[in-house]
C-alpha positions as CSV (number, residue, x, y, z in Angstrom):
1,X,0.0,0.0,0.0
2,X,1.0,3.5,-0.5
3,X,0.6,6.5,1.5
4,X,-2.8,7.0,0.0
5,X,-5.3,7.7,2.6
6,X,-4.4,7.6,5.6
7,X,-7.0,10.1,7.1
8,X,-9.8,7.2,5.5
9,X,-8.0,4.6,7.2
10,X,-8.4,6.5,10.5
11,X,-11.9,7.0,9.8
12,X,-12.7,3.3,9.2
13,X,-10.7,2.5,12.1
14,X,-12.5,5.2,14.8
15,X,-15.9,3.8,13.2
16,X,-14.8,0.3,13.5
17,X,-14.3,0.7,17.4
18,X,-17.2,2.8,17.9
19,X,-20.0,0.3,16.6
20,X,-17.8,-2.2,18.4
21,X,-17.8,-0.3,21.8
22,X,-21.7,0.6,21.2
23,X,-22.0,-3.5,21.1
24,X,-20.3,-3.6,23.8
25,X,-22.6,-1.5,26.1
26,X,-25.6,-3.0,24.5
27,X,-24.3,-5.9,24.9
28,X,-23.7,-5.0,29.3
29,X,-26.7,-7.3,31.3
30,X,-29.2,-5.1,32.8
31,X,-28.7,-4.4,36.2
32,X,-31.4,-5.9,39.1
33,X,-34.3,-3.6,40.4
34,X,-32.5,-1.0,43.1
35,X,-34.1,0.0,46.3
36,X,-35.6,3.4,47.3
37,X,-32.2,3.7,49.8
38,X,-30.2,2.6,47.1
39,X,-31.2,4.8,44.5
40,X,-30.9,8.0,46.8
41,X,-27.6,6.5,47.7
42,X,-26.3,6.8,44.5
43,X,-28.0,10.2,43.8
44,X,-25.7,11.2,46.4
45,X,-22.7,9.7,45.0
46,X,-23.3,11.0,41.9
47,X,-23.7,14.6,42.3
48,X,-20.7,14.6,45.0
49,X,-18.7,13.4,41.9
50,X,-19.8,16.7,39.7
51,X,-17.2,19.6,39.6
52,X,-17.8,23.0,38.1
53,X,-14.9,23.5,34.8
54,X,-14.1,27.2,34.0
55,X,-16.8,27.4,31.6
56,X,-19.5,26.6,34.2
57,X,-20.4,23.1,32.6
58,X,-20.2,19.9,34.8
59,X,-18.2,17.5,34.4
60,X,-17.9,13.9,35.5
61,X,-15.0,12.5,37.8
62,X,-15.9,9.2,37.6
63,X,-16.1,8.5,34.0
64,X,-15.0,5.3,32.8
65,X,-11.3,5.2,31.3
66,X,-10.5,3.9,28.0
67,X,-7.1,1.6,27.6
68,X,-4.0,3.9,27.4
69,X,-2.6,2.8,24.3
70,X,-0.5,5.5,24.3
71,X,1.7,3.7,27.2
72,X,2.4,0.8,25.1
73,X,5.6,-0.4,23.9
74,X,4.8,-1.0,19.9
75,X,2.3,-0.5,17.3
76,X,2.2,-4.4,17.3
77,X,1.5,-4.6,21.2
78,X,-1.2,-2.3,20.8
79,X,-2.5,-3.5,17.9
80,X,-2.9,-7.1,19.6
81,X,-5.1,-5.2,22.7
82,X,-7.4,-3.3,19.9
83,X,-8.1,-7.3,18.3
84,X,-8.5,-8.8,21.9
85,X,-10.9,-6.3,22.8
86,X,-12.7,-6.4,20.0
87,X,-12.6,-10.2,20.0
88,X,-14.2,-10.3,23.3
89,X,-16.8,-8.1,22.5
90,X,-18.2,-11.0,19.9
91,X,-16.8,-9.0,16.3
92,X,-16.0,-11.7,13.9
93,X,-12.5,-12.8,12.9
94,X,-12.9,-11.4,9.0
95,X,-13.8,-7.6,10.5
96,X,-10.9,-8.1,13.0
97,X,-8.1,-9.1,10.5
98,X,-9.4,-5.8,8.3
99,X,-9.2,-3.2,11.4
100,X,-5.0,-5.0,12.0
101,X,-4.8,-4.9,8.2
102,X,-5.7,-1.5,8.1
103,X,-3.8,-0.5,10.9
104,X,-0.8,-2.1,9.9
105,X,-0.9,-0.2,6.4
106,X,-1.7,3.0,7.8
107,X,2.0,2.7,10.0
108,X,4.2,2.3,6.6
109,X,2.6,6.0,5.4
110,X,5.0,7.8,6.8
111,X,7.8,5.8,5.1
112,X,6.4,5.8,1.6
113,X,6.3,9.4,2.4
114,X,9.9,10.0,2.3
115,X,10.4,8.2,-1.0
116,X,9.4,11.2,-2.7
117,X,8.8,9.6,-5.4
118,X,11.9,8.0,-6.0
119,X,10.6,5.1,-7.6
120,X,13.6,2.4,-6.3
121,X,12.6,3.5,-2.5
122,X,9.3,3.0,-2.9
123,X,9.7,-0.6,-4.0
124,X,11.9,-1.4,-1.4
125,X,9.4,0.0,1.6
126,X,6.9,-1.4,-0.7
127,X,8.5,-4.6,-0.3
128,X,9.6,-4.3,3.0
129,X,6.1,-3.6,4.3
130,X,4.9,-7.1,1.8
131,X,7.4,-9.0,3.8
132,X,6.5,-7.9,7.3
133,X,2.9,-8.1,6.5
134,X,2.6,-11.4,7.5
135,X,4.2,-11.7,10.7
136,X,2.4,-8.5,11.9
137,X,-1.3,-10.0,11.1
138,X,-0.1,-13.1,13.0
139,X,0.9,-11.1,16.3
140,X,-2.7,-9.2,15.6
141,X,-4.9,-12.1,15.0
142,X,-2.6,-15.0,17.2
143,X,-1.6,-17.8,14.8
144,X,-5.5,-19.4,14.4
145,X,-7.0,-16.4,13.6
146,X,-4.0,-16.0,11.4
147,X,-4.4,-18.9,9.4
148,X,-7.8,-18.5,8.9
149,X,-7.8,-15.0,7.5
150,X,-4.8,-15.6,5.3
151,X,-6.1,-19.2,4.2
152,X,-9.3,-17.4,3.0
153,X,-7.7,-14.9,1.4
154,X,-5.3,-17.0,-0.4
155,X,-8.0,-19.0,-2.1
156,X,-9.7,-16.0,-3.2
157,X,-6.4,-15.1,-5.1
158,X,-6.2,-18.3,-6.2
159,X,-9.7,-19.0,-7.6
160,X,-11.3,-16.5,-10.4
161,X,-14.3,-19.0,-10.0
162,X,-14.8,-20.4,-6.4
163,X,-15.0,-24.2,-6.6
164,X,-15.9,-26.6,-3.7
165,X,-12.8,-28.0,-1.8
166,X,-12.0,-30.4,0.6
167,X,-10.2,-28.8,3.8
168,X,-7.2,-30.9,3.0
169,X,-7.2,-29.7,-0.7
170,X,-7.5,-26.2,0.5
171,X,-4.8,-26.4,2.8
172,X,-2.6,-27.9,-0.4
173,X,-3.7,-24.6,-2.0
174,X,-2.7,-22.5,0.4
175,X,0.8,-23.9,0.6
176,X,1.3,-23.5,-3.2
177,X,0.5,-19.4,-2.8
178,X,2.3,-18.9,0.4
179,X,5.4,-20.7,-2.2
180,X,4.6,-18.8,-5.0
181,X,4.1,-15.4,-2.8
182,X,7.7,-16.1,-1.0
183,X,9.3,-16.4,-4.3
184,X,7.8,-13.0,-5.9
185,X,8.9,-11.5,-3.0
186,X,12.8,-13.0,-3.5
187,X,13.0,-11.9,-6.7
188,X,12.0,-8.4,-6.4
189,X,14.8,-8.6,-3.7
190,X,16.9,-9.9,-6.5
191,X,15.9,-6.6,-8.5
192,X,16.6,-4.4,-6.0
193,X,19.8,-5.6,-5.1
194,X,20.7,-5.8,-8.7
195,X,21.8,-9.8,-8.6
196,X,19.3,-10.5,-11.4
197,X,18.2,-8.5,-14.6
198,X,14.9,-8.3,-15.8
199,X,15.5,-11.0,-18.2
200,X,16.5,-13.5,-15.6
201,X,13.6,-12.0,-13.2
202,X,10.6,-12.3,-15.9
203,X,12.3,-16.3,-16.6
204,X,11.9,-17.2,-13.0
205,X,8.4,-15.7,-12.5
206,X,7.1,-17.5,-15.4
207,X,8.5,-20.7,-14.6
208,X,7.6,-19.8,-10.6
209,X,3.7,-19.1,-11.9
210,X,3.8,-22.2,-14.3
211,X,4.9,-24.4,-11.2
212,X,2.4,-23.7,-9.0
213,X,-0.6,-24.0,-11.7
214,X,0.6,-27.4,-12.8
215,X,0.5,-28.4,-9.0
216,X,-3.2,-26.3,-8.7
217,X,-4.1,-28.3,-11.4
218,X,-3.1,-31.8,-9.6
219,X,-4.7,-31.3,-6.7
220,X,-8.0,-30.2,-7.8
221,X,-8.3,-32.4,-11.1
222,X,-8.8,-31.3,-15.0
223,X,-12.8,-30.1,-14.6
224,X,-12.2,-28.2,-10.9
225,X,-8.9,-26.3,-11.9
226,X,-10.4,-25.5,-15.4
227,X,-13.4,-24.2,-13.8
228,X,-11.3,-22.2,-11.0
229,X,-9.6,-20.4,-13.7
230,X,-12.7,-19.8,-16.2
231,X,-11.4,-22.0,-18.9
232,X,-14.6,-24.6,-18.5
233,X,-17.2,-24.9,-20.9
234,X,-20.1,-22.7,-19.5
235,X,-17.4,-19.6,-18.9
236,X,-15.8,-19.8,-22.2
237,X,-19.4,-19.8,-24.0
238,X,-20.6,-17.1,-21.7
239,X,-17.8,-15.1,-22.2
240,X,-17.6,-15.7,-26.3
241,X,-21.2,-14.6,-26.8
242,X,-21.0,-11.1,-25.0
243,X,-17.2,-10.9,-27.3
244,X,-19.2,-11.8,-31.2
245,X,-22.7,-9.9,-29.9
246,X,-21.9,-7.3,-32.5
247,X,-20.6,-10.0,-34.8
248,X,-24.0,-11.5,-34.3
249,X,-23.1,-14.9,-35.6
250,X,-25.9,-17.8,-36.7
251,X,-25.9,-20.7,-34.1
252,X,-24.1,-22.9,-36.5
253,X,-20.9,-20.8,-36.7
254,X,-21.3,-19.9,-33.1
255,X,-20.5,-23.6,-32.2
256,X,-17.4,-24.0,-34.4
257,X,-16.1,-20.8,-32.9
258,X,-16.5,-22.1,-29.5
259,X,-14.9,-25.6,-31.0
260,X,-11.7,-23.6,-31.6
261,X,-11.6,-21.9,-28.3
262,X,-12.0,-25.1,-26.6
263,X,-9.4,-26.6,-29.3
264,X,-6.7,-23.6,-28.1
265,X,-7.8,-23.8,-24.5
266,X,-6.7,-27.6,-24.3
267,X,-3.5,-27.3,-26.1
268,X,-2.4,-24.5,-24.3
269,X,-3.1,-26.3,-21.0
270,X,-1.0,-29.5,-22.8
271,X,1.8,-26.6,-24.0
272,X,1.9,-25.0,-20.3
273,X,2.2,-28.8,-19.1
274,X,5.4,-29.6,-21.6
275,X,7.2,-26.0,-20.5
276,X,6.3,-25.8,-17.3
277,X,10.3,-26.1,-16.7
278,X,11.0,-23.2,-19.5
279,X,7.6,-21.5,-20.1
280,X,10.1,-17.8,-21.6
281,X,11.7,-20.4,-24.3
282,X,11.8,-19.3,-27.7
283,X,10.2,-22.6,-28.5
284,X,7.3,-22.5,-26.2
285,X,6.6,-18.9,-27.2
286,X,6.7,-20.0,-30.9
287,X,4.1,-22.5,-30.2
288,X,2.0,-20.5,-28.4
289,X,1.8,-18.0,-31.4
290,X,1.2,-21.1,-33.6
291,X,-2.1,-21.9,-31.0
292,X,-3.0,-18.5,-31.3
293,X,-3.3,-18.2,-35.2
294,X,-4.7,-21.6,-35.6
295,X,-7.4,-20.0,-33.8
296,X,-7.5,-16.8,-36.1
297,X,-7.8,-18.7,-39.2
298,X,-10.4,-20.8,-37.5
299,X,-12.5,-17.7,-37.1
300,X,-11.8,-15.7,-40.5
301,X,-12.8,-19.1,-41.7
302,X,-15.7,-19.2,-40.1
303,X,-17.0,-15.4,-40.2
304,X,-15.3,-14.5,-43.5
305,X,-12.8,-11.8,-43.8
306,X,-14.7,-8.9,-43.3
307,X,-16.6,-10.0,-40.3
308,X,-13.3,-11.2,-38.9
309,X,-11.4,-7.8,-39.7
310,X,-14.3,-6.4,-38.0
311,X,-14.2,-8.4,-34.6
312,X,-10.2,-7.6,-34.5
313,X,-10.9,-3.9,-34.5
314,X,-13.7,-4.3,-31.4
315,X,-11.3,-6.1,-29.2
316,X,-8.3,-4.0,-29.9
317,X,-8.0,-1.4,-27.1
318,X,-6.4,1.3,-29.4
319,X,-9.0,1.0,-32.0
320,X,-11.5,1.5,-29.4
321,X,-9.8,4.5,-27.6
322,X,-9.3,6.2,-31.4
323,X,-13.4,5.4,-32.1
324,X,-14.0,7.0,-28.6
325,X,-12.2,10.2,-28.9
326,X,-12.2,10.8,-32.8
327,X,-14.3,13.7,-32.7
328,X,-11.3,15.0,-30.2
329,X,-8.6,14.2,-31.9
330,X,-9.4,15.0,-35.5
331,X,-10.2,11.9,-36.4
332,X,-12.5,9.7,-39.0
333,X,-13.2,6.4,-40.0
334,X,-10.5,6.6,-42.9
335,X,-7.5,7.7,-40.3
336,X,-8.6,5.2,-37.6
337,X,-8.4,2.6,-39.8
338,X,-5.6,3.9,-41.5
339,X,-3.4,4.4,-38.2
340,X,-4.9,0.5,-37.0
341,X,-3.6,-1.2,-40.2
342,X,-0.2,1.0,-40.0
343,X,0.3,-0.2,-36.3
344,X,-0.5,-4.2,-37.2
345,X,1.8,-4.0,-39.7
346,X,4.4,-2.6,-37.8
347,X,3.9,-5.5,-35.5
348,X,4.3,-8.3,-38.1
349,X,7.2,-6.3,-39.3
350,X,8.9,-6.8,-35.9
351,X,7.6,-10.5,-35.7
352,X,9.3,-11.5,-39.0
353,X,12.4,-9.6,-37.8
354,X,12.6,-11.2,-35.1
355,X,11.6,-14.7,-36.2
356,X,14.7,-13.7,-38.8
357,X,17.1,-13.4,-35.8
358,X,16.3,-16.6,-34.1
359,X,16.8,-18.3,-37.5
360,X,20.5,-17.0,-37.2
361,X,21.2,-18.1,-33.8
362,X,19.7,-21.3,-34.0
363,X,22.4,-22.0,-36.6
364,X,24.9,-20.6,-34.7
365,X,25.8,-17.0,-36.4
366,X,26.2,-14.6,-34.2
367,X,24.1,-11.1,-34.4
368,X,25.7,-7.7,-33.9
369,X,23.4,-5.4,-31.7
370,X,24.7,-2.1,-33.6
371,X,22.8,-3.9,-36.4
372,X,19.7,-4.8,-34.4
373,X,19.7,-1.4,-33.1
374,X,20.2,0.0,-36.6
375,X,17.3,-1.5,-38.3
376,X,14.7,-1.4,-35.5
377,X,15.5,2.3,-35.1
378,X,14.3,2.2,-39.1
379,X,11.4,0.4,-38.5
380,X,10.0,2.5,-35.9
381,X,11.3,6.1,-38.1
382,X,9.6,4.8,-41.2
383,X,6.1,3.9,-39.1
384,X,6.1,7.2,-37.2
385,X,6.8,9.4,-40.5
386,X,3.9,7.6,-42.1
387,X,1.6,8.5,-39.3
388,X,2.7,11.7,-38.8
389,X,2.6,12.4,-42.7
390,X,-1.2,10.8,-42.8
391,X,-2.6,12.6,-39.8
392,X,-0.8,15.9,-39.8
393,X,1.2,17.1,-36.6
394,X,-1.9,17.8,-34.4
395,X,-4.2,14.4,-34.0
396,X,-0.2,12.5,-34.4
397,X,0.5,14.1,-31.3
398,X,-2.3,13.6,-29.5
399,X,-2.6,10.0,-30.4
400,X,1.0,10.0,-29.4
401,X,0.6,11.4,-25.8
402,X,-2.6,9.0,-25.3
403,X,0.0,6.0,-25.8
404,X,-1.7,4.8,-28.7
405,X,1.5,4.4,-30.8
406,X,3.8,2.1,-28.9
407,X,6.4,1.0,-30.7
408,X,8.7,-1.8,-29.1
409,X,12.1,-3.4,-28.8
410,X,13.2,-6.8,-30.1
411,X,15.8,-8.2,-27.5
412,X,18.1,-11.5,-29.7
413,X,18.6,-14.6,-27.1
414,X,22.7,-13.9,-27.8
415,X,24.6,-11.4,-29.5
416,X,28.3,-12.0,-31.4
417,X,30.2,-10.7,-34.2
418,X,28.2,-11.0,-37.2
């Protein structure tokens, strides 16, 4: 968390304690029938314990206290009173791990704070805090409340689509993203130390990721982990008909569109299987781009060109931003699709490149980045010149500063003396 709003975090904290300390004296038993003596008795008492303030308002001298947290040793130790309190007053264990989370994050403000934006600080407090995070709620919640807030939480992560699991299978799980959480957490040490690049970091994540789904997958069985992750049957249909609504295909086409998401769906489950060791190979990259336009042709196939040239453009984010704001950019239907086909074919252009590269280097001939350098730098120059010439300075720039035009970098696997 960042130092976003602390004064909110405050607020949900007072109000957390106040309905809790209003349960509390609801909660108090009544009190048994006093006497006539008794109540005079304590008429007495009460008005001997009245003084007169400088304002001329009374005052009580015998008002309850609350707990001096101020006299405590640690945010920790006083954190663990607030939970105990709260617990004994009946609140549930979900409401008591949010007021500690809360709490907790609300401590680390200070620190992001003094970042100042320095973006390599506020990774490392951002870590730090990650890797405290745990041991703090523990302290908080005491180690059963702690495993049953964090358990819960885990398989939330874990699940896009809750499925029904044993508590043994759950606990399995849990394991597999406490893992898989520990290792993010290393390697972002690992980039803040400098001991890895981002290269060597994006490898092990992938491979980390592909690891624990693999293992997710064993425990809860093909329909369960497919379901879990919303590649099952009902999802995928579900989720295909809101993506061709304006496609509108008949139901006969609508099936054999489905047939080829299942089709990719499957093999990519059988390709994430095979690499599950290597899953940033050029190989398993190259197949996956194989799944992928087996599925494209499947569809132009099926919907014809036009329709299919049509669908691309509605799920493409910067054909959808350029349709939104045309009217603001200077835009029309002839530049959008002008500037959409410009930017496709700048990505095929970099594809073939660097499919060209890896067809060097798997025959052993080294590549000289100078070169690389050289001819991307081309690529991109050529690309922006014919946008710029096509759209005139004005609606360039703007699609410019929107990010529309992002034009990449193509990394070789070695480089050597060409």
């Amino acid at each position: 968390m960042t130092s976003k709003f602390p004064q909110q975090a405050s607020l949900l904290l007072n109000v957390v304690l106040a309905v809790a300390i209003a349960g509390l004296a609801l909660r108090k038993p009544p009190e048994k029938p006093r006497s006539s003596a008794e109540v005079s008795s304590a008429k007495m008492i009460h008005e001997a314990g009245l003084r007169k303030n400088t304002s001329e308002t009374f005052i009580a001298v015998d008002q309850p206290k609350l707990p001096q947290y101020a006299n405590l040793k640690s945010s920790s130790e006083r954190r663990r009173l607030i939970v105990d309190q709260l617990r004994a007053m009946g609140v549930p264990n979900d409401l008591l791990a949010l007021v500690a989370k809360v709490d907790f994050e609300v401590q680390w403000d200070s620190r992001f704070e003094e970042c100042k934006g320095d973006m390599d600080k506020l990774a490392a407090v951002q870590l730090a805090m990650n890797m405290n995070k745990d041991a703090e709620m523990r302290t908080a919640l005491g180690e059963e409340g702690f495993r049953k807030w964090d358990q819960k939480t885990m398989l939330w992560e874990a699940m896009s689509t809750p499925v029904d699991v044993t508590d043994s299978e759950a606990a399995g799980i849990y394991g597999l993203k406490k893992k898989l959480q520990q290792r993010q957490n290393e390697l972002e040490q690992a980039r803040l130390n400098g001991t890895m690049d981002d290269a060597q970091i994006n490898a092990a994540s992938d491979k980390a990721y592909a690891e624990y789904y693999e293992q997710m997958r064993g425990i809860l069985g093909e329909d369960r982990y497919k379901k879990s992750q919303q590649l099952d049957d009902d999802f995928v249909a579900g989720n295909l008909k809101a993506q061709l609504a304006k496609v509108n295909p008949s139901d006969t086409q609508f099936q054999q569109l489905f047939q080829a998401e299942q089709d990719l769906n499957n093999s990519r489950l059988e390709l994430d299987h095979q690499f599950q060791g290597d899953p940033s190979s050029q190989d398993y990259q190259t197949q996956l781009k194989a799944l992928n336009d087996a599925r494209d042709q499947a569809y132009e196939r099926v919907l014809g060109s036009n329709a299919f040239y049509s669908l691309q453009e509605q799920q493409d984010p910067n054909y959808v931003q350029m349709k939104k704001y045309e009217d603001l950019w200077g835009l029309d239907d002839g530049k959008i699709n002008y500037v959409y086909d410009t930017l496709k074919n700048y990505e095929r252009s970099l594809q073939q490149y660097q499919a060209q590269l890896l067809a060097l280097q798997i025959q052993g001939q080294g590549v000289n980045l100078d070169t690389i350098k050289s001819r991307l730098q081309q690529i991109n120059d050529q690309t922006q010149q014919a946008l710029q010439n096509y759209l005139g300075p004005d609606s360039f720039n703007k699609l410019q500063r929107n990010r529309v035009f992002q034009f990449n970098q193509v990394q070789p696997l070695h480089s050597g003396p060409s």
